[in-house]
N, CA, C and O atoms as a GROMACS GRO file, in nm:
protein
  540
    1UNK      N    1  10.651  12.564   8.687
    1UNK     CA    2  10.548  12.594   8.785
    1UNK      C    3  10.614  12.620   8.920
    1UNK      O    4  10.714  12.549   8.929
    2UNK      N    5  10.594  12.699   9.032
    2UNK     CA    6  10.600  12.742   9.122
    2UNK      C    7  10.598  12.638   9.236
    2UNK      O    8  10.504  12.559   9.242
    3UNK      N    9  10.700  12.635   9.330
    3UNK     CA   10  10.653  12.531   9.389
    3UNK      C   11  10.510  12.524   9.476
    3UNK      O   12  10.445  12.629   9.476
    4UNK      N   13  10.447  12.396   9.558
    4UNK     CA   14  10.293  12.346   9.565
    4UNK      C   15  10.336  12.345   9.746
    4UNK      O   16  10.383  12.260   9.822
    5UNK      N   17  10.309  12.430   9.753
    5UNK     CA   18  10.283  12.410   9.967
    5UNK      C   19  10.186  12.301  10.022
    5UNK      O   20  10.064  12.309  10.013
    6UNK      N   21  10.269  12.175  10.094
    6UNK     CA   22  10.176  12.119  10.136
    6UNK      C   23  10.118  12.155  10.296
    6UNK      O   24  10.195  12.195  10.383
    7UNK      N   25  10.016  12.141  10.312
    7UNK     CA   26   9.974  12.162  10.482
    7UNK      C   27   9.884  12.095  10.575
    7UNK      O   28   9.767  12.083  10.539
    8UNK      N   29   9.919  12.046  10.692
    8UNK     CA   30   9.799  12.013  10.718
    8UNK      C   31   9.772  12.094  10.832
    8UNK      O   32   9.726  12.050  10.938
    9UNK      N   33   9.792  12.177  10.816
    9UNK     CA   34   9.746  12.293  10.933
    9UNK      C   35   9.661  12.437  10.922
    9UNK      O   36   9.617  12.502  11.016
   10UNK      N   37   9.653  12.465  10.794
   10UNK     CA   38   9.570  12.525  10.744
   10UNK      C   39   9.424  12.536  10.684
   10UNK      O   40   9.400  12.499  10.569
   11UNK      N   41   9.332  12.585  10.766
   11UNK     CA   42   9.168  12.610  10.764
   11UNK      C   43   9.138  12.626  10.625
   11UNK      O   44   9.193  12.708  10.552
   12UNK      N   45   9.000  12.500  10.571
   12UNK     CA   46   8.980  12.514  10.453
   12UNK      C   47   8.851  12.564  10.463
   12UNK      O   48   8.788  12.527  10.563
   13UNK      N   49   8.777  12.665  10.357
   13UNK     CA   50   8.677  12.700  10.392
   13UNK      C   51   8.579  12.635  10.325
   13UNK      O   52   8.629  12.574  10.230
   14UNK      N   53   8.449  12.619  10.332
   14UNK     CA   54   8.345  12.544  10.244
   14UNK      C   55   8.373  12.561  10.086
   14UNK      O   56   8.358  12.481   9.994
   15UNK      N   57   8.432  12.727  10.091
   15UNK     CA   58   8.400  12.750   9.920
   15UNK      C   59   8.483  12.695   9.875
   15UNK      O   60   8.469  12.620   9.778
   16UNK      N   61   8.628  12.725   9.954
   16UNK     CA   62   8.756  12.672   9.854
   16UNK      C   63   8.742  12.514   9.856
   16UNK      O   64   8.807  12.467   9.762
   17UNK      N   65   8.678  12.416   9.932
   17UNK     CA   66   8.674  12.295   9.911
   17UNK      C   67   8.576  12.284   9.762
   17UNK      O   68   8.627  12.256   9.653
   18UNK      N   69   8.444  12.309   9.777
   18UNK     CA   70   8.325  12.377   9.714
   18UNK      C   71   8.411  12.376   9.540
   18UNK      O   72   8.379  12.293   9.454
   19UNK      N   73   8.497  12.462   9.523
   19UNK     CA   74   8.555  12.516   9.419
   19UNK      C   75   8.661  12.403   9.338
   19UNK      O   76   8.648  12.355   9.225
   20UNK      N   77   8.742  12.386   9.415
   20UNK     CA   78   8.838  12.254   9.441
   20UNK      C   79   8.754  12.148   9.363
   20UNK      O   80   8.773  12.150   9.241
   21UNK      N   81   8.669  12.061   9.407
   21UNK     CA   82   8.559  11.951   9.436
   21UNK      C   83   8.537  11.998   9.260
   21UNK      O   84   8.589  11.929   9.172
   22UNK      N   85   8.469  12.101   9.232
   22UNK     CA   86   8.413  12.120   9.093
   22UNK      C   87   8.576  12.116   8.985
   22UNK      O   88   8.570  12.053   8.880
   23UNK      N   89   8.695  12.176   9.018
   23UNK     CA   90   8.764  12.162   8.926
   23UNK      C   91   8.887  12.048   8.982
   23UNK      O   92   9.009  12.041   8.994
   24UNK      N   93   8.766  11.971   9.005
   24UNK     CA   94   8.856  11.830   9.046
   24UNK      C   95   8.796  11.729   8.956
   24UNK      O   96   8.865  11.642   8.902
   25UNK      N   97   8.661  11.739   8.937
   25UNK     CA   98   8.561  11.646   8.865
   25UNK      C   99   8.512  11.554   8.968
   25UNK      O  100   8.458  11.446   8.942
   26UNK      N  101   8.534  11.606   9.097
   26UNK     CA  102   8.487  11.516   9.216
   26UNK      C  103   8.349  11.586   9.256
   26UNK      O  104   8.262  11.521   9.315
   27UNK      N  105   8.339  11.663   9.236
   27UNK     CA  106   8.218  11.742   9.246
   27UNK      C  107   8.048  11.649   9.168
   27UNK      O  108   7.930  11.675   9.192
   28UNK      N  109   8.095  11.567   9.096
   28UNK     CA  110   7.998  11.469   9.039
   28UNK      C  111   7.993  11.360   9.179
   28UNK      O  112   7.883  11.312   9.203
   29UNK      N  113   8.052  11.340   9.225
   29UNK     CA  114   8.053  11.237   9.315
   29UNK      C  115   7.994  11.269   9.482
   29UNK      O  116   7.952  11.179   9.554
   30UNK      N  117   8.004  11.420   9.523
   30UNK     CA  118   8.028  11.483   9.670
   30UNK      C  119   7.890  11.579   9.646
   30UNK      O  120   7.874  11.639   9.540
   31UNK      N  121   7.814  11.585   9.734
   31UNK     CA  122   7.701  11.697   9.780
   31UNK      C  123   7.742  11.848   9.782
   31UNK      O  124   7.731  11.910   9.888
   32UNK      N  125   7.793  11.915   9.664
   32UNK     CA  126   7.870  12.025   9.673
   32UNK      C  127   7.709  12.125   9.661
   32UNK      O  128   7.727  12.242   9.628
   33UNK      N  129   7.628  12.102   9.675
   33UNK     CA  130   7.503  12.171   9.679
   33UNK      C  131   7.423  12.172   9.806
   33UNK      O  132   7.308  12.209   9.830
   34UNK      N  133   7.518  12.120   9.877
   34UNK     CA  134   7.438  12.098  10.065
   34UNK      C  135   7.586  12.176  10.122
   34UNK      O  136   7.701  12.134  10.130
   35UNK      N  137   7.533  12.284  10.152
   35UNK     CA  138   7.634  12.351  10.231
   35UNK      C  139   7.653  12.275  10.395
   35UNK      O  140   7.757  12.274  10.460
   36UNK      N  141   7.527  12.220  10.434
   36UNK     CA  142   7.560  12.228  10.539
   36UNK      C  143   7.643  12.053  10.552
   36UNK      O  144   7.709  12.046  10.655
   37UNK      N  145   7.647  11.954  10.488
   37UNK     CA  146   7.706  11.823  10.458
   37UNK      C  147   7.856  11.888  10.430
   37UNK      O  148   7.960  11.837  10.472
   38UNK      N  149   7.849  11.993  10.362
   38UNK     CA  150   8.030  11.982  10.320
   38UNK      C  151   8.092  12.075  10.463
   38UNK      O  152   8.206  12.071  10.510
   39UNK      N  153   7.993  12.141  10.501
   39UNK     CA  154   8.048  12.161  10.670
   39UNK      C  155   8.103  12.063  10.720
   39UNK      O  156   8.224  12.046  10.732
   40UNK      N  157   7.995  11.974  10.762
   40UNK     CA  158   8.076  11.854  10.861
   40UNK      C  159   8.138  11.779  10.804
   40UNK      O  160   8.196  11.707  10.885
   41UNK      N  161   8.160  11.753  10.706
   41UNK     CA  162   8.304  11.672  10.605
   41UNK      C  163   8.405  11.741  10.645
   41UNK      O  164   8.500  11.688  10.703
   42UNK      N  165   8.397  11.869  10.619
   42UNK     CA  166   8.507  11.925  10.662
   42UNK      C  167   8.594  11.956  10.825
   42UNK      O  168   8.710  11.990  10.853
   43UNK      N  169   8.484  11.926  10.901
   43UNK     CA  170   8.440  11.953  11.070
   43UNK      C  171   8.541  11.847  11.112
   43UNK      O  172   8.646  11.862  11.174
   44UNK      N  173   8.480  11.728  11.060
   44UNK     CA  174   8.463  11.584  11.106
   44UNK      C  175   8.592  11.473  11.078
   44UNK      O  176   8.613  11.363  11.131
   45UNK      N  177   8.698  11.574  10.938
   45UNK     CA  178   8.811  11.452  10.887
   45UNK      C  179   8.863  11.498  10.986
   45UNK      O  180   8.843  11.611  11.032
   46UNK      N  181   8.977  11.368  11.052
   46UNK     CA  182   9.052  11.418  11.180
   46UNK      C  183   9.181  11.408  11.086
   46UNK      O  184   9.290  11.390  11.142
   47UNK      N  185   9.177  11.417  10.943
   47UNK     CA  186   9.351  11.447  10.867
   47UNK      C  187   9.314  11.479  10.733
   47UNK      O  188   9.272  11.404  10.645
   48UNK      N  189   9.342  11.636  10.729
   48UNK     CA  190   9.318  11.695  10.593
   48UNK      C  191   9.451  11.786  10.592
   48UNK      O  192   9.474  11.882  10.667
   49UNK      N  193   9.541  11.729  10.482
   49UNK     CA  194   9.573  11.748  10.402
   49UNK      C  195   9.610  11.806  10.276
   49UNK      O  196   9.615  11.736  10.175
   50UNK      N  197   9.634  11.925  10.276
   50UNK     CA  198   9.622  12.046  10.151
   50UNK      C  199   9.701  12.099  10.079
   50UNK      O  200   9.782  12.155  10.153
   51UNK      N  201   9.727  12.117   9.972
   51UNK     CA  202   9.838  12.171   9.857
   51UNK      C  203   9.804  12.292   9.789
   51UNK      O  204   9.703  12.291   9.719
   52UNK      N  205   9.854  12.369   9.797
   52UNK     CA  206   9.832  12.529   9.762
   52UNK      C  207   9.948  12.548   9.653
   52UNK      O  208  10.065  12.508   9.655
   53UNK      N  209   9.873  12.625   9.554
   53UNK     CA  210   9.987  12.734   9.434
   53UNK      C  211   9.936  12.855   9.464
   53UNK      O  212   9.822  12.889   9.433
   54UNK      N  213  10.049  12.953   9.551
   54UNK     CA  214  10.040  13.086   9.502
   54UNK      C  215   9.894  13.127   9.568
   54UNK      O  216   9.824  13.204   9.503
   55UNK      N  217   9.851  13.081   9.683
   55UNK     CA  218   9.689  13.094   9.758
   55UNK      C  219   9.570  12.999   9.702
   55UNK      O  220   9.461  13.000   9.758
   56UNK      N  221   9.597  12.905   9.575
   56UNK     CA  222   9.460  12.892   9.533
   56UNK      C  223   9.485  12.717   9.584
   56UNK      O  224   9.587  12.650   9.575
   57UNK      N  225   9.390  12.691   9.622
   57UNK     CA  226   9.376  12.563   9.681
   57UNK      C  227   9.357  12.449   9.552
   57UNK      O  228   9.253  12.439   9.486
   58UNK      N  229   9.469  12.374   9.533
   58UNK     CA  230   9.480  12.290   9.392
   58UNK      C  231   9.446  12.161   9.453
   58UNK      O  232   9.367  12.102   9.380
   59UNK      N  233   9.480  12.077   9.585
   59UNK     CA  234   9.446  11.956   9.640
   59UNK      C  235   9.416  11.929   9.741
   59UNK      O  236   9.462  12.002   9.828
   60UNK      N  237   9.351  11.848   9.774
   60UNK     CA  238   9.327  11.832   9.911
   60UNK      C  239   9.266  11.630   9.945
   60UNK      O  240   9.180  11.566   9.883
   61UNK      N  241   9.355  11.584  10.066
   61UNK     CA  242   9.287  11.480  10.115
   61UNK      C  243   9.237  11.477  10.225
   61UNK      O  244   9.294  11.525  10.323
   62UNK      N  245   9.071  11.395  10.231
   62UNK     CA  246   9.082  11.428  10.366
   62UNK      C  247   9.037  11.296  10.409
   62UNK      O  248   8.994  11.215  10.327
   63UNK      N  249   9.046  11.266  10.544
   63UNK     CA  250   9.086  11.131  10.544
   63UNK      C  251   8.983  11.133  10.756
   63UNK      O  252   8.948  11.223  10.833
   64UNK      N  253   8.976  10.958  10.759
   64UNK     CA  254   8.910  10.965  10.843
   64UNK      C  255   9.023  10.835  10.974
   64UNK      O  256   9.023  10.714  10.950
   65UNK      N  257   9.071  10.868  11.046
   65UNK     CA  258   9.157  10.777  11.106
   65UNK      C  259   9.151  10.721  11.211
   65UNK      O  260   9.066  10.792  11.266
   66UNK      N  261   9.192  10.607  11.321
   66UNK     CA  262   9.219  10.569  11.478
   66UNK      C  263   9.377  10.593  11.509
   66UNK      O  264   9.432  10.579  11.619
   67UNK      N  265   9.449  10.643  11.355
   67UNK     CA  266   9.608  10.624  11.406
   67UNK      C  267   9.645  10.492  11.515
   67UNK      O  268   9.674  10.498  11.635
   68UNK      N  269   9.634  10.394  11.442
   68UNK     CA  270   9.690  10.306  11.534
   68UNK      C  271   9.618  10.139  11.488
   68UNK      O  272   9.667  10.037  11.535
   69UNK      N  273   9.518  10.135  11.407
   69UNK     CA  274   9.488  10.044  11.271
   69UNK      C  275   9.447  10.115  11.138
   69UNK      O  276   9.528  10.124  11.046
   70UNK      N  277   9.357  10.151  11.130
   70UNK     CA  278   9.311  10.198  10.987
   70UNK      C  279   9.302  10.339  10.983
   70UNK      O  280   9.288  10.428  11.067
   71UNK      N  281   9.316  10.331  10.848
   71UNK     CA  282   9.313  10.513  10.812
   71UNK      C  283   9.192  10.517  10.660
   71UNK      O  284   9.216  10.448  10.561
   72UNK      N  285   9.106  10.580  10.667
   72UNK     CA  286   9.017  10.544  10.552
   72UNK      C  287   9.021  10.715  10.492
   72UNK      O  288   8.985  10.812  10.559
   73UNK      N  289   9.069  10.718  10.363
   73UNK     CA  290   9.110  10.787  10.304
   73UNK      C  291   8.951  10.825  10.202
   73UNK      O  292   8.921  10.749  10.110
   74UNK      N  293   8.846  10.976  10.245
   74UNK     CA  294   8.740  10.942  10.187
   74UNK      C  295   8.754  11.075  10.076
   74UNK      O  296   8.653  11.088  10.006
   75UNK      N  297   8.808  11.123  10.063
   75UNK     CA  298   8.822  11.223   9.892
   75UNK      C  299   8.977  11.252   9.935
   75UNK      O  300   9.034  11.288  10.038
   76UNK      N  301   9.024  11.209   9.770
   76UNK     CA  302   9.129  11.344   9.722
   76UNK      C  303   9.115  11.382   9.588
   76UNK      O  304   9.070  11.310   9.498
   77UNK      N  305   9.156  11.500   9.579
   77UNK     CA  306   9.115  11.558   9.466
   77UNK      C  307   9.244  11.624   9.440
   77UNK      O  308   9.339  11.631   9.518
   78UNK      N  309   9.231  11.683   9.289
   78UNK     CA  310   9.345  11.757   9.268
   78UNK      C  311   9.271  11.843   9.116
   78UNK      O  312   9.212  11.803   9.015
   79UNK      N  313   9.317  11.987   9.172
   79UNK     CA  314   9.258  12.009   9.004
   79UNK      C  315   9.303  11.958   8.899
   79UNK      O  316   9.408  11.899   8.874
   80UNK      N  317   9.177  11.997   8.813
   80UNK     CA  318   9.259  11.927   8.690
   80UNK      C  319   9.401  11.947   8.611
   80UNK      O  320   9.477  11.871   8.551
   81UNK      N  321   9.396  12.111   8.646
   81UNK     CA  322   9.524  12.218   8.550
   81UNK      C  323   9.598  12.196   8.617
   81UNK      O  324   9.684  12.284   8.622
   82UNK      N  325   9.626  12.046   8.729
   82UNK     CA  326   9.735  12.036   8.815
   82UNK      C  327   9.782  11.908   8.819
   82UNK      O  328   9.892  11.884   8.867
   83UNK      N  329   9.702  11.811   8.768
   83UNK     CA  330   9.708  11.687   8.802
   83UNK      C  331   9.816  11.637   8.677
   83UNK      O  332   9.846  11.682   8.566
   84UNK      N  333   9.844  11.554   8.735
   84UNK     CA  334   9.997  11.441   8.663
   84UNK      C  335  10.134  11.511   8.713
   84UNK      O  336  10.236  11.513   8.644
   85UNK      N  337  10.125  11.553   8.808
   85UNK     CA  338  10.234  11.670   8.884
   85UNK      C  339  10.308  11.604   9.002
   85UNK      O  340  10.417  11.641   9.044
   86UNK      N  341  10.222  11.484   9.059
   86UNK     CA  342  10.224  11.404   9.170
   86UNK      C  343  10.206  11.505   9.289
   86UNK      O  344  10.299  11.568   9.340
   87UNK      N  345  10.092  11.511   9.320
   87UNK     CA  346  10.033  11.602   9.359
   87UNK      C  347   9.929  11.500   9.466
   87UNK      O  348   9.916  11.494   9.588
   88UNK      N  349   9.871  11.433   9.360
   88UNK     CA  350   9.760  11.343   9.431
   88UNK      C  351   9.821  11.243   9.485
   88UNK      O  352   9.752  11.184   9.568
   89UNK      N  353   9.939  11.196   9.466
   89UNK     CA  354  10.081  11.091   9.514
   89UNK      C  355  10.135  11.101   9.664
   89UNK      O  356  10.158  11.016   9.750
   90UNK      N  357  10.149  11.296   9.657
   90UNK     CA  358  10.231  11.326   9.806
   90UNK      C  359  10.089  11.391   9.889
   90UNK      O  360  10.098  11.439  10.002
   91UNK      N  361   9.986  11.386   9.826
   91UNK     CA  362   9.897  11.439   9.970
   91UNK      C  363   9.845  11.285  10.000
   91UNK      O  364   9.761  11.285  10.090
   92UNK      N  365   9.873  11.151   9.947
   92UNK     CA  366   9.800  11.029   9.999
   92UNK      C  367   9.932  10.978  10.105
   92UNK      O  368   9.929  10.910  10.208
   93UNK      N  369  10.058  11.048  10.026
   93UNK     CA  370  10.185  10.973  10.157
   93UNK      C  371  10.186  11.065  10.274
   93UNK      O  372  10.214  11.041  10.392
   94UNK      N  373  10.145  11.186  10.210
   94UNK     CA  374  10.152  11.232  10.381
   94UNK      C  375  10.037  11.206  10.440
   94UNK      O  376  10.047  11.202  10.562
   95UNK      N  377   9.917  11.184  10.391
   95UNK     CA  378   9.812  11.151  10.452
   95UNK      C  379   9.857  11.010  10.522
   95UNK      O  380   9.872  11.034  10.641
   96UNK      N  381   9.873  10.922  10.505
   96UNK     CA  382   9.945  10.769  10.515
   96UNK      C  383  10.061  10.821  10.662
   96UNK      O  384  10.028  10.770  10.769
   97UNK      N  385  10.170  10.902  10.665
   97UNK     CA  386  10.239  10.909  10.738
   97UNK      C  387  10.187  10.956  10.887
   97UNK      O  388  10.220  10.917  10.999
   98UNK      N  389  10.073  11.074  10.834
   98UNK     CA  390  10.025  11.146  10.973
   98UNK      C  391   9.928  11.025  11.051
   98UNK      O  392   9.920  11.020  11.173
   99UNK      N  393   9.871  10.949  10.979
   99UNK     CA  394   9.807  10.837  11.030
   99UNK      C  395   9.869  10.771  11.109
   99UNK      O  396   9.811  10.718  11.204
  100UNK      N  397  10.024  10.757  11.088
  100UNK     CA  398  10.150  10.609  11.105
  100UNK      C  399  10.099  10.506  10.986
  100UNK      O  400  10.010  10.428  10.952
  101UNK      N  401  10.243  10.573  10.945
  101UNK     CA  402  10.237  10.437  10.813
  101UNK      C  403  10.279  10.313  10.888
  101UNK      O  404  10.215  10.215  10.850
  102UNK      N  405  10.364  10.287  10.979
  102UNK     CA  406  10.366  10.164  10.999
  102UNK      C  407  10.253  10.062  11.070
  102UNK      O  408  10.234   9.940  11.066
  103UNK      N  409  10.197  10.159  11.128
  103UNK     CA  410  10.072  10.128  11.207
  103UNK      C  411   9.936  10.065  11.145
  103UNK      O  412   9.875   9.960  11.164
  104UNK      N  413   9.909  10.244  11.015
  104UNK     CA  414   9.752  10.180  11.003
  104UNK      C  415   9.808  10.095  10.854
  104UNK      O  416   9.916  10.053  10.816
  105UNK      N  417   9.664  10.097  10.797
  105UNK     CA  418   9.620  10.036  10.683
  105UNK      C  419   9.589  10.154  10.609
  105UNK      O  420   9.525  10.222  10.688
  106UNK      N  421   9.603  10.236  10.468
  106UNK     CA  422   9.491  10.288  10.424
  106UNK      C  423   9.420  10.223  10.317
  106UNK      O  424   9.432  10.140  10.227
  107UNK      N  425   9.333  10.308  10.379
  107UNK     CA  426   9.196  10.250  10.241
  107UNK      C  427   9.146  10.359  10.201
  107UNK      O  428   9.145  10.463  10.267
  108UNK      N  429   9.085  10.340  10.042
  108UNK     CA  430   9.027  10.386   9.996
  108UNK      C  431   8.900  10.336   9.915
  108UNK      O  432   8.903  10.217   9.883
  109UNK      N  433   8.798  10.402   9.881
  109UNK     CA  434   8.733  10.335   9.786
  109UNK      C  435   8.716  10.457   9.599
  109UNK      O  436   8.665  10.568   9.583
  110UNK      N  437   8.788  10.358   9.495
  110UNK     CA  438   8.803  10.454   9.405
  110UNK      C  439   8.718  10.490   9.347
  110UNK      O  440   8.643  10.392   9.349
  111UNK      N  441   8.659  10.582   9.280
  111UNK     CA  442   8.596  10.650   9.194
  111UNK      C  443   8.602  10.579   9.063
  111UNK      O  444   8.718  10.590   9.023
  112UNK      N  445   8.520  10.503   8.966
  112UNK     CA  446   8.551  10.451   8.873
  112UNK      C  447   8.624  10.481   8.772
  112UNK      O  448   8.676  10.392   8.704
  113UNK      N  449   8.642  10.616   8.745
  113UNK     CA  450   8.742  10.710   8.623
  113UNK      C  451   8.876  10.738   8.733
  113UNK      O  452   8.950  10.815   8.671
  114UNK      N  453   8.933  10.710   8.858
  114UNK     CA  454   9.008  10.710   8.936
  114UNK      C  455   9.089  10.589   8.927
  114UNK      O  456   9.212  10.589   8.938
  115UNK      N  457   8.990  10.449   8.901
  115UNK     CA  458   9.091  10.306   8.962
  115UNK      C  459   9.147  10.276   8.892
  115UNK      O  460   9.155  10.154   8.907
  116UNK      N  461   9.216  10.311   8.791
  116UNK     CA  462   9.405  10.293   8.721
  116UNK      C  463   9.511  10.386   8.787
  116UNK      O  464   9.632  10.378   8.766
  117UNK      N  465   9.457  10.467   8.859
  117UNK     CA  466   9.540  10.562   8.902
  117UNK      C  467   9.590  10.492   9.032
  117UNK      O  468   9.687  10.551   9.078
  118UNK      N  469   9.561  10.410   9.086
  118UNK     CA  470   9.572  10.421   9.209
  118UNK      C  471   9.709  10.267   9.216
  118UNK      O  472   9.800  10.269   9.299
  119UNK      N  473   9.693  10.156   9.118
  119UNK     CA  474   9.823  10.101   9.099
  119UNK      C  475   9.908  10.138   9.056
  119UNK      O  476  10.013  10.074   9.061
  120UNK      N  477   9.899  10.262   8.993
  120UNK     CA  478  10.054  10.326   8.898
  120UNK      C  479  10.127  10.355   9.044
  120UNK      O  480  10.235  10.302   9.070
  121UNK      N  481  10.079  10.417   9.109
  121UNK     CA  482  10.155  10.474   9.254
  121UNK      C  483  10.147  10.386   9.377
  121UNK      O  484  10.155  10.434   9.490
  122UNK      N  485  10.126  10.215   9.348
  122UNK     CA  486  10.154  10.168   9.390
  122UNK      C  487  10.029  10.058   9.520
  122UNK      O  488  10.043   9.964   9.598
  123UNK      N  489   9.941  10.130   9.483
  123UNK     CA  490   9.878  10.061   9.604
  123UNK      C  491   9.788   9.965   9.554
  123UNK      O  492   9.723   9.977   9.450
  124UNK      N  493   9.784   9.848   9.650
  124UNK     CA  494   9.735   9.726   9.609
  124UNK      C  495   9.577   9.695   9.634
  124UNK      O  496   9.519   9.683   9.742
  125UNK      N  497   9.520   9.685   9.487
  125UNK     CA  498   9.370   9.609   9.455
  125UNK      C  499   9.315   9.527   9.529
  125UNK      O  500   9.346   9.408   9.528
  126UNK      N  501   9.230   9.575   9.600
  126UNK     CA  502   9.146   9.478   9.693
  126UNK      C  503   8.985   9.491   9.684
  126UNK      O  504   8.904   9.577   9.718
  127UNK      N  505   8.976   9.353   9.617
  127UNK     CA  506   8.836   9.322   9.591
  127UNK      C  507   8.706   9.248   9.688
  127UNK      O  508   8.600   9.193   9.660
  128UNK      N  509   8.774   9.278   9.802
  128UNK     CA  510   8.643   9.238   9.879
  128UNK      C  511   8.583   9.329   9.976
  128UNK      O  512   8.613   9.323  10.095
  129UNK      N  513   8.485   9.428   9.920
  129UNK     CA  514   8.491   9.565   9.971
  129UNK      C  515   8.345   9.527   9.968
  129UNK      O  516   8.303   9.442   9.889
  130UNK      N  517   8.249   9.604  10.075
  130UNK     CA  518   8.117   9.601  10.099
  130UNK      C  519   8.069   9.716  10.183
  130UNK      O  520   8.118   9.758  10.288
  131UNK      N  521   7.945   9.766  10.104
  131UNK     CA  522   7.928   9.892  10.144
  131UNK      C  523   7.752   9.888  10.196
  131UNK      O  524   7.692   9.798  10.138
  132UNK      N  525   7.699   9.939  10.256
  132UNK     CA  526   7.579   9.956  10.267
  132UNK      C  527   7.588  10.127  10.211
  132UNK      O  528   7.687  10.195  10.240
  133UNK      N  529   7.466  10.187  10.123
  133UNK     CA  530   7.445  10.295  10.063
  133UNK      C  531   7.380  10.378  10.144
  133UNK      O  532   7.291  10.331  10.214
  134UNK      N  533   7.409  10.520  10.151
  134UNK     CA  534   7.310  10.590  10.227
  134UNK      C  535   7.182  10.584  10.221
  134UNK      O  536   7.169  10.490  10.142
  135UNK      N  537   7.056  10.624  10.253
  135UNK     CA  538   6.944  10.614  10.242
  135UNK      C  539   6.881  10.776  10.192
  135UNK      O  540   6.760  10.792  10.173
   0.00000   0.00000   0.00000
């Protein structure tokens, strides 16, 4: 395979997230049917994160931060025809670095078909998590 461009400087558009999201299987989880919600997701992460083959957008994290305690890490995705590549590995360390790794914390909250994935590469299980649900 070709090598995977990572970036975080490059404009993602609704569709290619949109597209991404569906051949991520994250698309069950994210409002990919409210154009105007995946606007400001996209508006609003102050660290996104992106991996490209050859133009087509294969990953992306995007993440919500203070750089300087926490970094809350709220989708990554990776297509599927891409994933086990470590792909979803180097967009969470660079996501982690642009934050300051020494600084923040990240967090995430996993996706239930996601949470084995997330100790293989190292990051540590924390069970006292509390959420109030949207309305």
């Amino acid at each position: 395979m070709d090598q995977i461009e990572y970036r975080s400087d490059k404009t993602v558009t609704s569709e290619e997230f949109i597209s991404l999201l569906h051949r991520s299987t994250l698309a069950e989880r994210r409002p990919v049917n409210d154009l105007s919600k995946i606007e400001k997701m996209l508006a609003h992460g102050n660290i996104i994160i992106t991996a490209w083959h050859k133009g087509l957008l294969v990953g992306i994290s995007r993440a919500l931060s203070d750089f300087s305690f926490c970094c809350y890490l709220s989708d990554i995705a990776v297509d599927t025809a891409y994933q086990k590549k470590g792909i979803g590995k180097e967009l969470i360390r660079l996501t982690h670095q642009i934050a300051g790794e020494n600084d923040t914390t990240l967090i995430l909250l996993a996706a239930p078909k996601a949470a084995s994935y997330y100790p293989k590469i190292g990051m540590d299980r924390f069970s006292d998590c509390f959420i109030i649900k949207r309305k």
